[in-house]
N, C-alpha and C positions, 0 to 999 in steps of 0.2 A: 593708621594715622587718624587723628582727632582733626574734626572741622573746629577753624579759629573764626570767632566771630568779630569781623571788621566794622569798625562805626558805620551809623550807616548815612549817607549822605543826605537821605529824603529827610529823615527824620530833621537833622539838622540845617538844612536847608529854611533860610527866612529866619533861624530862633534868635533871638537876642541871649547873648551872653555875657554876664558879668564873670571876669579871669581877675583875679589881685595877684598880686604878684607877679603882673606879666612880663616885666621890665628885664627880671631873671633868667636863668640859663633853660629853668622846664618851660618857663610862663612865656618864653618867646616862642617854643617850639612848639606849646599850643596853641599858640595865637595864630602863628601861620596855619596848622593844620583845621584848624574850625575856620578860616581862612576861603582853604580848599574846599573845605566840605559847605561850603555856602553861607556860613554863620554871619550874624554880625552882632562880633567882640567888642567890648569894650572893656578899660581895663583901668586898674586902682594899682597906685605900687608907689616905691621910692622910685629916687634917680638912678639907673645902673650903678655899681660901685667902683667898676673896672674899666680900664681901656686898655683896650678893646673890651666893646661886650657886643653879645648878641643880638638886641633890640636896638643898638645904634646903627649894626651893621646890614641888618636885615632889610630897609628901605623897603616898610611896606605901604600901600596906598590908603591902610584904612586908620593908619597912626593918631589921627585928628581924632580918635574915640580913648584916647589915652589920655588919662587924668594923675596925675603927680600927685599922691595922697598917701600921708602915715596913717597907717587903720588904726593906732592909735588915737586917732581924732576922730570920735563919736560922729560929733553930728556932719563933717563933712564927708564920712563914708555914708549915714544917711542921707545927705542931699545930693549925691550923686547916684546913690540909688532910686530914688525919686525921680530922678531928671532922666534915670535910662532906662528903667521899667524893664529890668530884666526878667527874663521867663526862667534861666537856670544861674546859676552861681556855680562857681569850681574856685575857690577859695585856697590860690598855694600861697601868700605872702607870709613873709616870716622871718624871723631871725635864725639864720640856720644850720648855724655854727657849731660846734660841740667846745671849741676851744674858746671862741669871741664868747661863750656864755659864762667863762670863767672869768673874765676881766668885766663883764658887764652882764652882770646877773639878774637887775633887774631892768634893764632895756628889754633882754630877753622875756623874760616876766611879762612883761606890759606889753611887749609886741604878741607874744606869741596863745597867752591867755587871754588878757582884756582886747588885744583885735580880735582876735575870735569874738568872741562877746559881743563887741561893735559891730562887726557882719550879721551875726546871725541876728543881732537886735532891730538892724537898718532890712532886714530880711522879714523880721518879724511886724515890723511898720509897711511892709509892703504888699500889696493886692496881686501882684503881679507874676511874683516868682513860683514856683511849681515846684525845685528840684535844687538840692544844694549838695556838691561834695565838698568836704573839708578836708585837706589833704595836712596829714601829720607825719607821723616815720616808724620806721621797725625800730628805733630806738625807744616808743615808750612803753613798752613791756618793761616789767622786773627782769631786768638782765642775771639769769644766774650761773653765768658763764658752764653752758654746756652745751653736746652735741644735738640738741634737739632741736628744732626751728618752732617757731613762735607761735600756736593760731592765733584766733581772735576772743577765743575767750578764757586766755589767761592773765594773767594778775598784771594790771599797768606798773610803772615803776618810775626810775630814772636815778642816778646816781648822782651826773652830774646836771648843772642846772637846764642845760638844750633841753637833757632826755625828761628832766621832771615836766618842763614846760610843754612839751607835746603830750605829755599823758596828761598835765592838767587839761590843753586844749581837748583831748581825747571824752572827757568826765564833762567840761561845758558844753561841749557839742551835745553827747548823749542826755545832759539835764534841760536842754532849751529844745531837745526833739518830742522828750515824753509830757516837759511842761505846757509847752507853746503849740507844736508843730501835730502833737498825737489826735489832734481831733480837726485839723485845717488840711486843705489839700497843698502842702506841703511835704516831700519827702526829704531829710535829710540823712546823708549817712557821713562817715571817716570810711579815709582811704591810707593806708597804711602802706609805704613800698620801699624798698632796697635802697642802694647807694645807686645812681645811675651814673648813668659815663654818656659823651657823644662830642659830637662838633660844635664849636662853641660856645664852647663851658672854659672862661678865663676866671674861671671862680678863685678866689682866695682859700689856701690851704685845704687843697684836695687834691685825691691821689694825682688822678689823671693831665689838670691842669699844670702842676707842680712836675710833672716827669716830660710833658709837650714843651713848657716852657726852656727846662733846662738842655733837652737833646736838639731845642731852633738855636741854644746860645752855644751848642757844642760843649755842653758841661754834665759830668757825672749826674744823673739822678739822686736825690740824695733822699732816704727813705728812714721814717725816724722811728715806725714801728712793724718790721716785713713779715712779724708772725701775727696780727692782726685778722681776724678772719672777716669777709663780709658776703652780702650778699647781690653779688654786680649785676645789673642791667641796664642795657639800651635804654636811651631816655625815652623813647616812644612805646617801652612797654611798659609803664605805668600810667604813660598818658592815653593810651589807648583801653587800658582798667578805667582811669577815669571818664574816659566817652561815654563808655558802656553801660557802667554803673549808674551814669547821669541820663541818659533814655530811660534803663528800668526804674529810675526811680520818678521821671516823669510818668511814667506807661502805669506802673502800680498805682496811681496818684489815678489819672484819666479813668484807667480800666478797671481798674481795683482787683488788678495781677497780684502777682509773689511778691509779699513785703521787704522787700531789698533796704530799708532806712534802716542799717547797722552798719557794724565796726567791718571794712574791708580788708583783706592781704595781697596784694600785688608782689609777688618774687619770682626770684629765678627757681630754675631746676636746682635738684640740690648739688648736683656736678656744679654746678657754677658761682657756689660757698665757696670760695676761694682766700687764700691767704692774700695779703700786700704785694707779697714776695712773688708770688706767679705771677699777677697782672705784672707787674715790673718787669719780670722776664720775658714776659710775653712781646710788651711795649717795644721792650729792645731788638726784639728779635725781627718785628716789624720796623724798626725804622733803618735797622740793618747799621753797617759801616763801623767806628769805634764807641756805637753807643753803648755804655756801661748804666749800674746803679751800684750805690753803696748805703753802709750802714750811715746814719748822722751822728750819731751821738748824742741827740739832743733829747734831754730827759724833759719831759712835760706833764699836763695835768693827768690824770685819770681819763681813760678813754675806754670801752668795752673791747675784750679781748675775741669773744666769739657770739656770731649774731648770724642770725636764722631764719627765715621767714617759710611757714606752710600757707602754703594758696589754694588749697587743694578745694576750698570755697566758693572761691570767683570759680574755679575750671570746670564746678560739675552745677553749679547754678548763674553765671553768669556767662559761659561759654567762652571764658579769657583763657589764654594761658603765653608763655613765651614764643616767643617764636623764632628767637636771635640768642644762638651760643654763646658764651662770654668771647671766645676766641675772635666769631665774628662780627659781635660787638666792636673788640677792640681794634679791628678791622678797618670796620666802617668808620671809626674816630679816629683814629688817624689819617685815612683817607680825605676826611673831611678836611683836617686841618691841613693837609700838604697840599691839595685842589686851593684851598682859599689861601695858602701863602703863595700859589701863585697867578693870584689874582681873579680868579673865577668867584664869582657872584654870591656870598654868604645866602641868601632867598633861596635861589634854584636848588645850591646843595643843598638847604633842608628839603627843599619838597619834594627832591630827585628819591633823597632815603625815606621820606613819608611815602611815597608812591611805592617805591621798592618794598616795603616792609608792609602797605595793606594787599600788596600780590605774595606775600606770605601767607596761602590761606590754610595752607598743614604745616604742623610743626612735627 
């Protein structure tokens, strides 16, 4: 058994963090967890989009560091960097859609390249910050649909516009780390990771939320692509690559450690490359009684068929690796949602599975 290296709490304790995107399904469930670990978050994003969402429901105390901002807008993502003098950045806001990027190509565009840009520029304006992750997807590789999972130093890509616009973000991160950041004591890297799954994710058009929503209304799942392959994980296994990642890249910076300011992989095992069609099945099987799924029929844009991810990076120099089977994964998310439909505490259940999964110390 391999030791798993859990954030560490001293380290984090007192830091100021700037989170975008927190408003969202990952960005709530790092908010609460740097939370735990003593941080004090503060946070950039739109309005949730959903209701329910996670950051409505979560009722945390330290909410008053939450600021309603399109990182499209240059200078107010600057002046709230300014105002909060942060020591780290972890950077998820974003358009994050694969299908909204086909009806709105360039919202995607401008959210997901030029706020990058606005971040790391309002980063570059500042005295303060040490340590920035950029969080992007397994989707901006050149997808060339095969059995192989992706490292980090193969060809960016993107078919459709989501996937171009994170391999563009992927190319401005990397050009404002060797222009800007290569001779300042700033580390910046990209974090690359899976499709995640968990509790309290009422996302718009995604597997997990679309199959919960329909077995509460007692209606078939309806599944529009079940030979789809992807690569599933717990949402606190990529946020937990981002913790880590975000120490070494402060500690290289301080100490002048192992240069960690590159392109990162966050994934599952490759057992847990799974089709549409299993998780589906799997879902059912857990919510038990006459839950079904079926085909949809509904023809749509271009989406990638099969997708991959090698991590094999983070696990023998960052000391990441999984720690949660997809099976009990989808476990723990359904769990979540059947405790909070009856009425138990959205907060608690996150920090009960934060807590549960940093006493995961072998995988």
């Amino acid at each position: 058994m391999a030791t798993v290296v859990n954030p560490d709490a001293s380290f984090w304790s007192g830091k100021r963090v700037l989170v975008t995107g927190h408003t969202g399904f990952k960005g709530a469930w790092l908010w609460l967890w740097l939370t735990e670990l003593g941080a004090v978050p503060s946070g950039l994003s739109l309005e949730p989009e959903t209701s329910p969402s996670l950051w409505r429901v979560i009722e945390d105390p330290e909410r008053e560091r939450s600021r309603i901002c399109d990182i499209r807008n240059g200078p107010a993502v600057l002046r709230h960097m300014q105002e909060f003098q942060p020591e780290i950045v972890l950077h998820l806001a974003a358009q994050a859609l694969v299908r909204r990027s086909y009806s709105d190509p360039i919202g995607t565009m401008a959210t997901n390249v030029i706020g990058t840009a606005n971040v790391l520029e309002a980063v570059r304006a500042s005295s303060s910050v040490r340590a920035v992750v950029s969080v992007t997807t397994d989707k901006c590789y050149l997808n060339r649909e095969w059995f192989w999972p992706y490292r980090e130093e193969d060809p960016l890509g993107g078919y459709d516009p989501y996937s171009a616009s994170k391999a563009c973000a992927e190319i401005v991160t990397a050009a404002w780390r060797q222009s800007f950041f290569a001779r300042r004591e700033v580390g910046v890297a990209t974090a690359r990771a899976g499709n995640v799954i968990g509790g309290g994710d009422w996302s718009l058009d995604r597997l997990l939320p679309d199959c919960l929503a329909a077995l509460a209304r007692s209606e078939p799942i309806k599944i529009r692509n079940p030979d789809a392959t992807r690569p599933w994980q717990h949402v606190l296994e990529p946020l937990s690559g981002y913790l880590v990642l975000a120490e070494r890249l402060h500690g290289s910076v301080a100490e002048n450690g192992p240069d960690v300011a590159e392109p990162w992989n966050f994934g599952p095992d490759g057992h847990d490359v799974r089709p549409v069609s299993a998780v589906a099945d799997r879902i059912v099987a857990l919510w038990g009684g006459d839950a079904r799924w079926e085909r949809s029929g509904e023809v749509g844009p271009h989406e990638a068929g099969l997708l991959a991810l090698d991590a094999s990076k983070a696990r023998a120099r960052l000391g990441w690796r999984p720690r949660l089977q997809l099976d009990e994964a989808l476990a723990w998310t359904v769990d979540w949602h059947r405790r909070y439909q009856r009425g138990e505490d959205a907060r608690a259940l996150v920090l009960e599975q934060v807590q549960a999964y940093e006493a995961r110390l072998f995988s």
